[in-house]
DRENMARPA-895401 format. One line per 5 residues: number of its first residue (from 1); for each residue y negated, z negated, x negated of C-alpha. Coordinates in nm, 2 decimals. Example, Ala and Ser with C-alpha at 12.3 -4.5 7.8 and 13.67 -1.06 7.14 Angstrom:
1 = 0.45,-0.78,-1.23; 0.11,-0.71,-1.37 .
***
This chain:
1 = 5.01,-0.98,-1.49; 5.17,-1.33,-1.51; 5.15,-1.54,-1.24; 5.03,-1.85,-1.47; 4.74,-1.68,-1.59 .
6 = 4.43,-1.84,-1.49; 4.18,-1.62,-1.32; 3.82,-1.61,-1.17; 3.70,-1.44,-0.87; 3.35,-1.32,-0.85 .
11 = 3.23,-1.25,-0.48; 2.89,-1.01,-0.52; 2.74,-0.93,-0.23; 2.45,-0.66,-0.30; 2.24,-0.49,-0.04 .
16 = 2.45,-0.18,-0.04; 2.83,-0.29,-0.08; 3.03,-0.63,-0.14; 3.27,-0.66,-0.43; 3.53,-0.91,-0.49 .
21 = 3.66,-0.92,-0.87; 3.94,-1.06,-1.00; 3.88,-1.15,-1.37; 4.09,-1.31,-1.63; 4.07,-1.58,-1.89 .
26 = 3.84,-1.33,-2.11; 3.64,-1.22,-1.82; 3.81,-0.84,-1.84; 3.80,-0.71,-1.48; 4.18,-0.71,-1.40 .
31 = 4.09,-0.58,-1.01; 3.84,-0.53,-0.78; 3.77,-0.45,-0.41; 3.48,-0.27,-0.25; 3.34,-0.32,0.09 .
36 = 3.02,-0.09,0.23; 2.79,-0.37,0.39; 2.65,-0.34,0.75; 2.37,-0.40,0.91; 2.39,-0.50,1.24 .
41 = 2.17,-0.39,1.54; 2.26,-0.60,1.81; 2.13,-0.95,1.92; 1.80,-1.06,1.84; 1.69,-0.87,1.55 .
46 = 1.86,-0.66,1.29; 2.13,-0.85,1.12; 2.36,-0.88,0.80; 2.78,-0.89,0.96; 2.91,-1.21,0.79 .
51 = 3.17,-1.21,1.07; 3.28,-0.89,0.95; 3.29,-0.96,0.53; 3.49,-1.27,0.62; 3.83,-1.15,0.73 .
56 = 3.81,-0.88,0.45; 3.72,-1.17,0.17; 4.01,-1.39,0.30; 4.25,-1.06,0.32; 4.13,-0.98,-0.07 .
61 = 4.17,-1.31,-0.16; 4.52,-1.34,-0.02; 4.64,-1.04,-0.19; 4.46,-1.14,-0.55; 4.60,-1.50,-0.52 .
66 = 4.97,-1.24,-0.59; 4.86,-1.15,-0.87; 4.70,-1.45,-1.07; 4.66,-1.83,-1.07; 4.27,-1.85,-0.95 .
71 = 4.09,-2.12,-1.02; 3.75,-2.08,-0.96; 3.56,-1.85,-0.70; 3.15,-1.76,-0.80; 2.92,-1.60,-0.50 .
76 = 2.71,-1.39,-0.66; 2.47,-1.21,-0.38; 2.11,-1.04,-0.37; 1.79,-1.21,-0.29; 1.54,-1.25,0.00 .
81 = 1.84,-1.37,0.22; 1.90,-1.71,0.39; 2.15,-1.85,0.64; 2.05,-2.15,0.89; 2.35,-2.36,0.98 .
86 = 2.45,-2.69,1.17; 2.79,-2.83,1.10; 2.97,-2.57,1.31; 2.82,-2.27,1.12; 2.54,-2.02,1.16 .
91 = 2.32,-2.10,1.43; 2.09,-1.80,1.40; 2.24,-1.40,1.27; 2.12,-1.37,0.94; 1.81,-1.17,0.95 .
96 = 1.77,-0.85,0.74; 1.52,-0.83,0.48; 1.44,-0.48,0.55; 1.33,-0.63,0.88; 0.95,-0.65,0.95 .
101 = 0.90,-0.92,1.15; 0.56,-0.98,1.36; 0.30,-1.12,1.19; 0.25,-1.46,1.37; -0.01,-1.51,1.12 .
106 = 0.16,-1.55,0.80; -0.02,-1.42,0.54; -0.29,-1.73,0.64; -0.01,-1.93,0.54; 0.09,-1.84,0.21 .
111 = 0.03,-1.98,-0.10; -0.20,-1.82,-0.38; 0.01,-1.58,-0.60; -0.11,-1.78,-0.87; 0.13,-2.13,-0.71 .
116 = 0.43,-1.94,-0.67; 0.45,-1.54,-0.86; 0.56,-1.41,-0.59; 0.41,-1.08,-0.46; 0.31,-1.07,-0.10 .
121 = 0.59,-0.77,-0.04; 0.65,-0.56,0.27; 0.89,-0.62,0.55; 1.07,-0.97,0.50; 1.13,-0.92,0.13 .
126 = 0.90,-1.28,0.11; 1.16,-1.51,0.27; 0.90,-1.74,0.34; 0.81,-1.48,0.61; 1.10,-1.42,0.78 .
131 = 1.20,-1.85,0.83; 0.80,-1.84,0.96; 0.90,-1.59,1.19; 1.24,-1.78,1.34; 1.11,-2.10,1.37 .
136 = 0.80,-2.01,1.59; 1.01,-1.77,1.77; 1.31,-1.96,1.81; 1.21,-2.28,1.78; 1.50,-2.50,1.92 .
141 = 1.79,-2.29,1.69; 1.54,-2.35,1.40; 1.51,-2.73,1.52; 1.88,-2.77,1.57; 1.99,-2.62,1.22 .
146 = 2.05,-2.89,0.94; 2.06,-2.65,0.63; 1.88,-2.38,0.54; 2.09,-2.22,0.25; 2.01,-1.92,0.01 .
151 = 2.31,-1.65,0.07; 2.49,-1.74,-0.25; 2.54,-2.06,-0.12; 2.57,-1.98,0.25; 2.91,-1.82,0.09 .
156 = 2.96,-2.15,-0.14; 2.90,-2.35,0.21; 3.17,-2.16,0.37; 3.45,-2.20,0.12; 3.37,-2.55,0.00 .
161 = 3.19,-2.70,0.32; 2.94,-2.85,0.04; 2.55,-2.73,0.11; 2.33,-2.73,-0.20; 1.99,-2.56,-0.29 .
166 = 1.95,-2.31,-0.66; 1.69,-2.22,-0.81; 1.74,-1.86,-0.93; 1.79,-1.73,-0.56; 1.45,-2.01,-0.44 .
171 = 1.28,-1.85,-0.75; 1.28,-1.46,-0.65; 1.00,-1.38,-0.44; 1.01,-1.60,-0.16; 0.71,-1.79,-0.16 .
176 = 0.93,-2.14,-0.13; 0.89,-2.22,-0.50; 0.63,-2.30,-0.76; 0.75,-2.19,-1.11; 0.52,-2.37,-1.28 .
181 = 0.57,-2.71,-1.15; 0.94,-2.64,-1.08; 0.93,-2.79,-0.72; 0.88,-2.62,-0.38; 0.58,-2.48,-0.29 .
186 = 0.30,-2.60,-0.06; 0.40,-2.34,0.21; 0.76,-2.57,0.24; 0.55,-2.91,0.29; 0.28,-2.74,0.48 .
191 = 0.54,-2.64,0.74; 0.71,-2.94,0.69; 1.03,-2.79,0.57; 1.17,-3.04,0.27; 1.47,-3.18,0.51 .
196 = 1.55,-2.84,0.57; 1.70,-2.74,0.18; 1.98,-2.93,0.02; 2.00,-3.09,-0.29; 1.90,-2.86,-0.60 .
201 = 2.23,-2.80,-0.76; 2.28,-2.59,-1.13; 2.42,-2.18,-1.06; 2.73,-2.30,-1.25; 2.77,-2.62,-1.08 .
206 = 3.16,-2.67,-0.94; 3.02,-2.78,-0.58; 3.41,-2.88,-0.46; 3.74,-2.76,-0.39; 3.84,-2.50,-0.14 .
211 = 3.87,-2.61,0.25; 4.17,-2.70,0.34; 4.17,-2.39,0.58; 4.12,-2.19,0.34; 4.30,-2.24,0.10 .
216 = 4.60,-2.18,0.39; 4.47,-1.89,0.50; 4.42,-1.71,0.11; 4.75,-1.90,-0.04; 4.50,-1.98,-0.32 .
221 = 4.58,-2.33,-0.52; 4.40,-2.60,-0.29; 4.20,-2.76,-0.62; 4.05,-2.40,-0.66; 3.70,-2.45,-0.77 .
226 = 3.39,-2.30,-0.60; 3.12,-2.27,-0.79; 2.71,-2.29,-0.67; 2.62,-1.93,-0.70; 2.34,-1.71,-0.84 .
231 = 2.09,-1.41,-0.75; 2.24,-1.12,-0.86; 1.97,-0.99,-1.14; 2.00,-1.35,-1.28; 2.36,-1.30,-1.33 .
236 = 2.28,-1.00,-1.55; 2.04,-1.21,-1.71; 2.31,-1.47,-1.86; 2.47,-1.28,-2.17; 2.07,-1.27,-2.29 .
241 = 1.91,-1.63,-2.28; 2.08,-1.76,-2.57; 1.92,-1.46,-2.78; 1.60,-1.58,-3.01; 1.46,-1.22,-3.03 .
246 = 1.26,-0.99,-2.75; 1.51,-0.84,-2.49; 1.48,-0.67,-2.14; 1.73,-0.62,-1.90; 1.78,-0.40,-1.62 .
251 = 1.96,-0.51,-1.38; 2.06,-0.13,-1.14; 2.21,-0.09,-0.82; 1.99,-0.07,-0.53; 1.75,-0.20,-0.71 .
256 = 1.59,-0.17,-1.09; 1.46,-0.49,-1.17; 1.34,-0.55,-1.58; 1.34,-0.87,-1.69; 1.15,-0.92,-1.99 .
261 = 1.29,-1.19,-2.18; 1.06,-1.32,-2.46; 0.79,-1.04,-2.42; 0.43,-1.10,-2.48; 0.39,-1.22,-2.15 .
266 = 0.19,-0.97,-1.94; -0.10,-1.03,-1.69; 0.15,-0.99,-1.37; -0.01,-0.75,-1.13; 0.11,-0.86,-0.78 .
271 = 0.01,-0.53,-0.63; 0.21,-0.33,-0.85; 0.57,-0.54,-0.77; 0.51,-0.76,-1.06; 0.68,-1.15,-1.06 .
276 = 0.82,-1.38,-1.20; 1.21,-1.45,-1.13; 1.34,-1.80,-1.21; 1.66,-1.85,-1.49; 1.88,-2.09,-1.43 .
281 = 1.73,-2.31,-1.62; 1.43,-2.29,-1.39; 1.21,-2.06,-1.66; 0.99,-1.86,-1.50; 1.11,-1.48,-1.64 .
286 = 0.82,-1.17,-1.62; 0.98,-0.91,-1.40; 0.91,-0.54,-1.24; 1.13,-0.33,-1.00; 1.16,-0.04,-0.77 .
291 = 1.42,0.03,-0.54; 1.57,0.25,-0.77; 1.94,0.30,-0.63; 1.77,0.39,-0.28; 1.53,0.63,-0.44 .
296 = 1.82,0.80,-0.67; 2.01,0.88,-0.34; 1.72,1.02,-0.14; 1.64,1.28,-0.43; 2.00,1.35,-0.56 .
301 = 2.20,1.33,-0.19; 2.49,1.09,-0.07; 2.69,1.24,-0.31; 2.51,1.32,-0.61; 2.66,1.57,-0.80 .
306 = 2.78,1.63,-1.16; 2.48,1.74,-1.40; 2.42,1.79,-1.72; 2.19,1.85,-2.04; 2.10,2.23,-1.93 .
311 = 2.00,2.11,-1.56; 1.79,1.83,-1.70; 1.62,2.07,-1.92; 1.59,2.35,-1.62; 1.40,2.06,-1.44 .
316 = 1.17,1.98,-1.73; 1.13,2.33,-1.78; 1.05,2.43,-1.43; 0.80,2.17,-1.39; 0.96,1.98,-1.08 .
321 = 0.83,1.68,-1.05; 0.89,1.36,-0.81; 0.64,1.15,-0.72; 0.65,0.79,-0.59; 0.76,0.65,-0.33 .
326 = 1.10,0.76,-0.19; 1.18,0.40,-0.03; 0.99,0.20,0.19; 1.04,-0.16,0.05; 0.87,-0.29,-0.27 .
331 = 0.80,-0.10,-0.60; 0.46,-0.06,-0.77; 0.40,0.22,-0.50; 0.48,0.07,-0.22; 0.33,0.26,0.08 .
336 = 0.29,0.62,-0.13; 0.53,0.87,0.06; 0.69,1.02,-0.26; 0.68,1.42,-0.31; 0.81,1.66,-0.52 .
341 = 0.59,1.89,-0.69; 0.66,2.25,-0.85; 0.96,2.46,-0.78; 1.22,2.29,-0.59; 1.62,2.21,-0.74 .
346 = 1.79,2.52,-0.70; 2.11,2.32,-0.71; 2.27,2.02,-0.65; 2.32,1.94,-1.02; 1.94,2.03,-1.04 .
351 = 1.88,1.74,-0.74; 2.04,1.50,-0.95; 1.88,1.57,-1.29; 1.56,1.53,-1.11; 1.68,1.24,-0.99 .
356 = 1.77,1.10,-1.27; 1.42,1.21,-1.49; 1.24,1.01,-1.20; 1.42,0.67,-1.20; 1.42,0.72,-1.58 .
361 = 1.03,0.78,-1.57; 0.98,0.52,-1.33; 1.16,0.27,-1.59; 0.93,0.35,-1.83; 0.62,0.26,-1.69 .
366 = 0.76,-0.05,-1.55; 0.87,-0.12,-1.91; 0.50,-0.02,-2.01; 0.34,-0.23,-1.83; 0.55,-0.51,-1.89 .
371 = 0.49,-0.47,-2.24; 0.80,-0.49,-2.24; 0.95,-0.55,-2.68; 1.27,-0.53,-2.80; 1.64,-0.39,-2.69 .
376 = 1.64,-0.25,-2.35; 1.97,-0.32,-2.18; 2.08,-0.13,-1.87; 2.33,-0.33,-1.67; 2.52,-0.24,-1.35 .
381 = 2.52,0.06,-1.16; 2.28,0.32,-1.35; 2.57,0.27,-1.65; 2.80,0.50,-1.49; 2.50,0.78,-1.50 .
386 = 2.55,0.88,-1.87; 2.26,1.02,-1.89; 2.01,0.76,-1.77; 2.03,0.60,-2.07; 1.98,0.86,-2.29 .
391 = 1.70,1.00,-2.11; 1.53,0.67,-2.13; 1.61,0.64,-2.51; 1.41,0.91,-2.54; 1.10,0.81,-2.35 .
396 = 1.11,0.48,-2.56; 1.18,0.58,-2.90; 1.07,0.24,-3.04; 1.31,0.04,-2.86; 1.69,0.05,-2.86 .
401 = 1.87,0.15,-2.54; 2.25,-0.02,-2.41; 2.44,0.06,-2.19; 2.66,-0.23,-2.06; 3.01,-0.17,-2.04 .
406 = 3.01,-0.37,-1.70; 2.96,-0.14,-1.42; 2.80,-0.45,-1.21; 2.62,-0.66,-1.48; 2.65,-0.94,-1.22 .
411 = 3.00,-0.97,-1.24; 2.99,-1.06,-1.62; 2.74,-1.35,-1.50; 2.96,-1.48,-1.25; 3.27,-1.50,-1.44 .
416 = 3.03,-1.73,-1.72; 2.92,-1.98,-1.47; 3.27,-2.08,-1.42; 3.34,-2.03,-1.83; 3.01,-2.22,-1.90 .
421 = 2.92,-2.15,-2.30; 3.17,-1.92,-2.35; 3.11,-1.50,-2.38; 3.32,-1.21,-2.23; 3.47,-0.96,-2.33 .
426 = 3.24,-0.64,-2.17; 3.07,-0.51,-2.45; 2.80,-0.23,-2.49; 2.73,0.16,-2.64; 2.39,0.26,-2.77 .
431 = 2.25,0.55,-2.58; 2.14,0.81,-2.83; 1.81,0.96,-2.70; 1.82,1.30,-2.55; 1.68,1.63,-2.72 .
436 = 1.48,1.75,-2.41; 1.24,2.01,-2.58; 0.91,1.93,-2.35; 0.98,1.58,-2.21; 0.67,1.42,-2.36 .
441 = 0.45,1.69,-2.19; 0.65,1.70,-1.87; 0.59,1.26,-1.86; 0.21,1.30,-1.95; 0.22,1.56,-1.67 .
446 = 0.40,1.29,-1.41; 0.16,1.02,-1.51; -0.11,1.21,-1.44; 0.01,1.31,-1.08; 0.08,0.92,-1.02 .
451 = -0.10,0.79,-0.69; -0.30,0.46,-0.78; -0.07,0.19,-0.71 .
***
């Protein structure tokens, strides 16, 4: 690699691990770095370590500026997440959303479902819960602190020192924002918070150059852009809103979230996990989820093993079946305490292939009752299970499954906000839909087992 070629670097911070990529003029990932993310459990209440991503981003950074001329950086993080600073920085730890806070009489507070699509959710997966929570319990830090800033641009903030509001990461569940009237929602004047959130910015908005600090401290060029900053499934959602025709997107890693992009829209079902996420250009964008990554893990183990055809079919044909919920936070069965009935895995390939079968399954009714139309296209993390797809494929035989070639899906995003209008160059594979001799009677079978949601 040439020093004179111009690079980007996308910063995606998910709820699992943080990635910095390193991607070139035709958005091919050159390099990347990997970080596990932390949750701390000290202080006031459980917290996410920015102290402890920001040596490692400046280290990264250093050792990328070697390789490439960089001239843009794009923070890319999950949702449900929001940093309170002064001028000096954070004055409050950045609260977990897995977090419940106390009560303190919230839910009085909220607006209808109707005003903002956003599902009243467990823990402090509504944002507007958890800045209810630190301003009546700590009132003079909440006072005190001149921004509130979404995480992407908490990370914007602290390369560029320029604050600024988006509307993709106000936009996913947080009760702050009215999709309908594209403004803030009556819980943010009710509580008198309008001083509180800079000014709206575009995701792909160059907000200034890199601080002076650094910029010293990284050796990247001083005019280095940084760029506003999206939610993460947004990012995946970016390759698709030019298309004319039907398409949903799932956007996999510790979450599955399908977007369903020019659907019939559905009637959204707040109790089953159903919203609407907000595109960049502020359209409101039907969407379902479960924490699928999460789930995955608890059925198939740390370290999943290798499985194939044979163990998925020994699953189907052994009647095991896993049943809903297998994480605590969101999903359409939110609450349930998933089981597995029938014969357990006799192996760890067989833990896996059940895994897979239930994130697949689960897909499939959130596609259902999404009414979901069109191409199907998996992005991020579930692309590197080859069989995922496939099994999928087969459940929806009217609809074409993709796999993205991008093993993040957001990382493809990022690089197009700083290469507005143009296209990379990931590209995708059709899945071809497995030959599972029973799967249609072993999915009527799971349906029927289903707890009401």
């Amino acid at each position: 690699m040439k020093m004179e070629e111009e690079a980007t670097v996308v910063l995606d911070i998910g709820k699992t691990n943080s990635k910095l990529s390193l991607l070139g003029r035709d958005g091919r990932v050159l390099q990347e770095q990997r970080r596990p993310n932390v949750v701390l459990q000290s202080g006031p209440y459980p917290h996410l370590d920015v102290e402890g991503l920001w040596p490692w981003m400046l280290e990264t950074l250093q050792h990328f500026a070697a390789q490439a001329r960089i001239t843009a950086i794009v923070p890319v993080t999950h949702g449900a997440t929001a940093a309170m600073v002064d001028e000096q920085g954070l004055v409050l730890p950045v609260l977990d959303y897995e977090f419940t806070p106390p009560e303190e009489s919230y839910r009085s507070k909220r607006p209808a479902f109707a005003e903002t699509l956003s599902p009243e959710l467990p823990a402090g997966l509504n944002l507007g819960r958890q800045l209810a929570w630190l301003a009546a319990r700590f009132p003079v830090e909440f006072a005190r602190s001149r921004h509130v800033l979404m995480y992407p641009q908490y990370w914007a903030w602290r390369f560029s020192g320029v604050a600024a509001s988006e509307l993709t990461s106000l936009g996913c569940h947080t009760d702050l924002w009215n999709p309908q009237a594209r403004s803030y929602s009556s819980l943010v004047s009710a509580l008198g918070w309008e001083d509180k959130f800079p000014p709206l910015q575009a995701a792909w908005t160059p907000l200034g150059p890199l601080l002076p600090e650094v910029a010293r401290a990284t050796g990247l060029p001083a005019d280095c852009e940084v760029v506003c900053g999206i939610h993460d499934s947004n990012a995946s959602l970016l390759r698709y809103l030019q298309s004319q025709e039907p398409v949903t997107v799932l956007s996999t890693g510790t979450w599955v979230i399908a977007a369903a992009l020019r659907s019939p829209s559905p009637q959204l079902d707040e109790r089953q996990d159903m919203l609407a996420n907000v595109d960049v250009h502020g359209q409101a964008v039907p969407c379902m989820r479960f924490m699928g990554g999460r789930e995955f893990a608890a059925l198939a183990g740390g370290e999943p093993a290798a499985f194939t055809i044979a163990d998925l079919q020994a699953v189907v044909d052994q009647g095991t079946l896993a049943l809903p919920s297998f994480a605590e936070a969101g999903g359409p069965f939110a609450g349930q305490v998933g089981r597995v009935e029938g014969p357990a895995p006799k192996t760890p390939a067989e833990q896996a292939a059940l895994a897979t079968l239930y994130c697949a399954l689960m897909t499939d009714y959130c596609l259902g009752a999404l009414h979901a139309s069109g191409p199907v296209v998996v992005e991020g993390s579930f692309g590197r299970n080859p069989l995922f797809g496939a099994v999928l494929a087969a459940l929806r035989p009217t609809q074409r499954v993709s796999m993205s070639d991008d093993s993040s899906g957001t990382t493809c995003g990022g690089w197009m906000l700083h290469r507005w209008g143009e296209q990379p160059a990931a590209s995708q594979h059709l899945a071809a839909p497995l030959q599972l001799s029973g799967l249609s009677s072993y999915r009527r079978q799971w349906q029927a087992l289903l707890p009401r949601p």
